[in-house]
C-alpha positions, -999 to 999 in steps of 0.1 A, spaced: 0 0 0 15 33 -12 16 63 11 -10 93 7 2 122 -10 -15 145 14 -11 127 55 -27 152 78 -21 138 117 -40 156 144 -35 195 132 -47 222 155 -48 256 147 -56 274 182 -55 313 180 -53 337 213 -80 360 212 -97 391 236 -74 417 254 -40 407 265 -31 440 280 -22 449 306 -28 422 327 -42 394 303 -78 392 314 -99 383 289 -81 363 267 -99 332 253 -82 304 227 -103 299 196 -96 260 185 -105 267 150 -91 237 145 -92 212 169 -67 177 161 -80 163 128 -67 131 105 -74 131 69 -53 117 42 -55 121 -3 -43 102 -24 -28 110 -57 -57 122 -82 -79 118 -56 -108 150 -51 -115 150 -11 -141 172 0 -139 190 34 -176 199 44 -193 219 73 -211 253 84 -193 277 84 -167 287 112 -164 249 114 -127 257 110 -125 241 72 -112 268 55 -85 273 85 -73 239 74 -66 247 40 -48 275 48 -26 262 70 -20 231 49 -6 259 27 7 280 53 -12 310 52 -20 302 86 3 288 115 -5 255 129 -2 251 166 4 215 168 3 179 146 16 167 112 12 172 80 30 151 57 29 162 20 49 131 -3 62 118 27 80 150 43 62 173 73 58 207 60 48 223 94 89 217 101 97 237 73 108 274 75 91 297 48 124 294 29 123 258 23 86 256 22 88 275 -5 103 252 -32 72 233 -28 44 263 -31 40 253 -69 30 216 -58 6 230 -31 -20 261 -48 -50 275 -38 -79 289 -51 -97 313 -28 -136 323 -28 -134 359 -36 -126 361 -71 -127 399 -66 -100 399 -37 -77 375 -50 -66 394 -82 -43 422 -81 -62 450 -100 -34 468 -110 -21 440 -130 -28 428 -161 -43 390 -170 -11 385 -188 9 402 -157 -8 377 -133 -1 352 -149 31 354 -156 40 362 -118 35 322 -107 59 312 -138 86 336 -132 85 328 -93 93 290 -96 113 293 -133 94 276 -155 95 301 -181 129 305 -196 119 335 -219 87 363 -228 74 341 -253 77 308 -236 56 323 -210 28 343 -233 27 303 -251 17 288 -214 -6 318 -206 -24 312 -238 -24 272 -237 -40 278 -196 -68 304 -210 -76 283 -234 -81 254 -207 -104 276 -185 -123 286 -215 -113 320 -221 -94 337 -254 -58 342 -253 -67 375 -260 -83 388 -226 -45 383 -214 -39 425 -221 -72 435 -200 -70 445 -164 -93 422 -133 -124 449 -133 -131 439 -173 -145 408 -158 -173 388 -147 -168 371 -111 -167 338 -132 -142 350 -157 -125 359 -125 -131 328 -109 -117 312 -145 -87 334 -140 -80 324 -103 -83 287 -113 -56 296 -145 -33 306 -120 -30 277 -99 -34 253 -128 -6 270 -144 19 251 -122 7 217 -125 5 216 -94 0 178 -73 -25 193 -47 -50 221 -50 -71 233 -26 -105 246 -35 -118 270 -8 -157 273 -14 -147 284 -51 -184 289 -61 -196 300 -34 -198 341 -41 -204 334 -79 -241 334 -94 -257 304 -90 -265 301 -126 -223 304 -134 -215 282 -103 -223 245 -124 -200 265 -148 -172 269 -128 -177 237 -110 -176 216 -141 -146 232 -151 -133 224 -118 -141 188 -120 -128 183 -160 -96 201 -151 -91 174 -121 -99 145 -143 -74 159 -171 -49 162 -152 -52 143 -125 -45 163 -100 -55 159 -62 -79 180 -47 -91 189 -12 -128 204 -23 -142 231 7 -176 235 10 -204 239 35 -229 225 8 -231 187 2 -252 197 -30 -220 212 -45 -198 187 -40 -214 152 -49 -206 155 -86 -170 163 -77 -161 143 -49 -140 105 -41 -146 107 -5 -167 137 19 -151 144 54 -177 165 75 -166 190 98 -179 201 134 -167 229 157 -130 219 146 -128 184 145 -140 158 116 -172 137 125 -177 112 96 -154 104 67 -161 81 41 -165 73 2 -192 99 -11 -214 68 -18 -217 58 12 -223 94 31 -252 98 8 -267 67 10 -256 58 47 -248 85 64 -245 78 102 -236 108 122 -267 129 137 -249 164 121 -239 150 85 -279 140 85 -288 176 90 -266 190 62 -278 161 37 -313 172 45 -307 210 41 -297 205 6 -323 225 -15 -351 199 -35 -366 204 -68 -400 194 -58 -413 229 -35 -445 210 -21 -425 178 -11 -430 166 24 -393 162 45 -390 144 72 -374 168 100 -338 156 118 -352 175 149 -318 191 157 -323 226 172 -299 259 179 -264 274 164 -233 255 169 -212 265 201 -181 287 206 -151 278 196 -135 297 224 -157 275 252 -169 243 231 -189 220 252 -174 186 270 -182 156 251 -194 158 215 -193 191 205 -230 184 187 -246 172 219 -266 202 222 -281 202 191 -286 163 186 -319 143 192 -300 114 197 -277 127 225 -273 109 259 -252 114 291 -224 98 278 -228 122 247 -227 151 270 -197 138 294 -170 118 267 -155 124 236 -169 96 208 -145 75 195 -136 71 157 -157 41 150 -150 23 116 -181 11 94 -162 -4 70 -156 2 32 -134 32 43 -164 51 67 -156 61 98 -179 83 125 -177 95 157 -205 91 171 -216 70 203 -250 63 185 -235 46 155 -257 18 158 -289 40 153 -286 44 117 -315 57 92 -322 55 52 -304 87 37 -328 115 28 -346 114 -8 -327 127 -33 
């Protein structure tokens, strides 16, 4: 059994928040992210689903760190980046891209198309002359489907999903072996987000790239997704191949999400989960599992220990102490 491109081993991201002067009262720790395992394989598209201020998109950035984790591993083709300085991190930024949700905040607007995308290449080398690098800029538009010619136009000329289109040229530029998504539909239109998100999902199979997908919408990501790891208050609740978290999915809080995925039918009757109330603090999460207060199914043991990481075979695991109370997945 080969190793995991992507190994992540208990990562925490804790950040100190409230005043710390002059005395320190008031400071709290946030556990935005709270010891999570999740491994991807090569070519494999992993999606990372939960509310949001679950912590998910905490983990991708400090998987590329844009963020500093506070403890755990995570191995990336065998080596642990977190033990990296930024200097020799940095030889392996074009193997590790991102594309973030704000298609308006992650271009420069000052530069042009052709500027931006010329940045990545001339960073990492991979353009040995002016024309080698107009050749790849044209060859990525193309990919994306814009024209090569948009490459002398400024960020404002476009659309948030030409910007989106843009963004996604930019990382795919590299060839990178790991991308991280970061709700990359999520501020477009809904009528250009099956655009972009099939564009998404061709460029992955193309290339083959791997893919950690984030999302707090399980409707997004079932066309685009190997396996679905949900997230709660920080930590990861139920993992497993996307088959099986549609069709089986055990934990109280990944039943909640499947059922608030919109319906086509308006007068359809839903049966009701029963779960009540907004997710805890982060700064003061409850003892137990964190989705006790919100769960039908919790007990006292729900509310006093932490549930184990119970494996339901074929590659699903839950943490849940109710495992054994399982129900039908909701209709599609």
């Amino acid at each position: 059994m080969t190793d995991p491109l992507l190994d992540i081993r208990d990562l925490k991201v804790h950040f100190r928040i409230g005043k710390n002067w002059p005395f320190g009262s008031g400071v709290k720790t946030l556990k935005a992210v709270d010891g999570i395992d999740l491994a991807i394989d090569m070519g494999e598209v992993v999606s990372l689903v939960g509310e949001s201020g679950c912590g998910k998109s905490t983990v991708g950035r400090a998987l590329t760190r844009l963020e500093d984790a506070t403890d755990g591993e995570v191995r990336f083709k065998g080596k642990n980046v977190l033990d990296l300085d930024r200097n020799g991190f940095r030889p392996l930024r074009a193997d590790i891209q991102m594309i973030f949700q704000d298609p308006f905040a992650s271009l420069n607007p000052r530069l042009t198309i052709e500027q931006t995308l010329a940045e990545p290449l001339r960073i990492h080398g991979l353009a040995h002359s002016a024309r080698e690098a107009r050749e790849k800029i044209a060859k990525v538009l193309q990919q994306v489907g814009l024209d090569p010619s948009v490459m002398t136009r400024h960020p404002h000329a476009f659309s948030g999903g030409q910007r989106q289109r843009i963004g996604i040229a930019r990382v795919m530029i590299l060839s990178p072996k790991l991308v991280i998504a970061d709700e990359p539909v999520s501020a477009l239109d809904v009528s250009i987000q099956a655009q972009v998100l099939n564009l998404i999902r061709d460029l992955q199979r193309e290339t083959g790239v791997a893919m950690l997908f984030i999302s707090h919408d399980l409707g997004v990501v079932r066309h685009i997704s190997d396996r679905i790891a949900v997230m709660y208050l920080g930590r990861i609740v139920e993992t497993g191949p996307k088959s099986e978290i549609f069709a089986n999915p055990t934990h109280p809080y990944t039943r909640l999400l499947l059922r608030s995925i919109p319906r086509p039918v308006p007068n359809a009757q839903r049966k009701r989960l029963g779960a009540t109330g907004e997710p805890a603090s982060a700064t003061n999460p409850p003892p137990g599992c964190a989705f006790h207060p919100r769960c039908p199914l919790a007990t006292e043991v729900c509310r006093t220990k932490t549930p184990p990481r119970i494996d339901l075979g074929q590659g699903h695991i839950a943490a849940c102490h109710h495992t054994d109370q399982r129900e039908a997945a909701p209709a599609a």
